[in-house]
Structure formats: structure tokens, C-alpha cells
N, C-alpha and C positions, 0 to 999 in steps of 0.2 A: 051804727051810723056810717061807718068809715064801709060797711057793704053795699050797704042803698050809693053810697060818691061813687065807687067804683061801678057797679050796674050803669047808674047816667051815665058818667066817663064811656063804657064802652059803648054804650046806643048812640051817644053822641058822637064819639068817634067814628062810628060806622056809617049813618049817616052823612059826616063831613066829606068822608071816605069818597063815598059815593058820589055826592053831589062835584066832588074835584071831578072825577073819572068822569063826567059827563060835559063839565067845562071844558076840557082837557078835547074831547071828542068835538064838542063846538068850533072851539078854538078854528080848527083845521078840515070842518065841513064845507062843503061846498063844491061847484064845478061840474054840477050834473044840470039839465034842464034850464039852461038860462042863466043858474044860478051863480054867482060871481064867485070864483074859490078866496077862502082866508086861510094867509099864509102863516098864519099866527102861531109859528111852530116855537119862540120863546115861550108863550103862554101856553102850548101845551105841554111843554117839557116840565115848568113849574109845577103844573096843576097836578101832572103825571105825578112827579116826587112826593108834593103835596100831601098827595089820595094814597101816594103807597104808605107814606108816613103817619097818616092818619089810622091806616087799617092794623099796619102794626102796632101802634100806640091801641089801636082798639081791645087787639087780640091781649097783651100786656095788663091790661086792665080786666079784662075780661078772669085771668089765670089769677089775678091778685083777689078779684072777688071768689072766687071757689075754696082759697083758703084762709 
């Protein structure tokens, strides 16, 4: 049981991971074509921590499930 928590644990992780590392990219898109730039460099810096935080915790879980 405690291998299937781990497996979710890390798909979810990874996932979360991701999904920051694209908010993170949003955050601070902008300023080509008209397009009005966002300076939202607090909200990428979190998001950044966030997704790194995340992927680690993934990998973690990932090494606990193999043994």
C-alpha cells in the first residue's frame, strides 16, 4: 500500500512541478506584438521555488517507492 502512496506522491509531484514551471513562465510573458509585458517577477520567483520544490519532493518519493 505504502508503494502505490508513493507512485501517486511522485506523478503528482511531477505534475505540480510542471504546472508551477509554466506559471512561473506566464507570470513574466509578455511585451512582443502589442502585447503588454507582466512584471510579475514576485510570482515568478515563488512559482520558480515552488516547481523546484516540488520536483525534488518528486524525485524523493520516486527513490522511496523502489525500495
Amino acid at each position: 500500500m505504502k508503494n502505490k502512496i508513493m507512485k501517486f506522491t511522485c506523478t503528482l509531484m511531477a505534475v505540480v512541478g510542471t504546472l508551477c514551471m509554466v506559471v512561473a513562465v506566464g507570470a513574466i510573458d509578455g511585451g512582443y506584438k502589442g502585447v503588454p509585458m507582466n512584471d510579475n517577477w514576485l510570482l515568478c520567483g515563488t512559482m520558480t521555488l515552488l516547481g523546484i520544490s516540488s520536483f525534488i519532493l518528486s524525485l524523493y518519493a520516486q527513490e522511496a517507492s523502489n525500495n
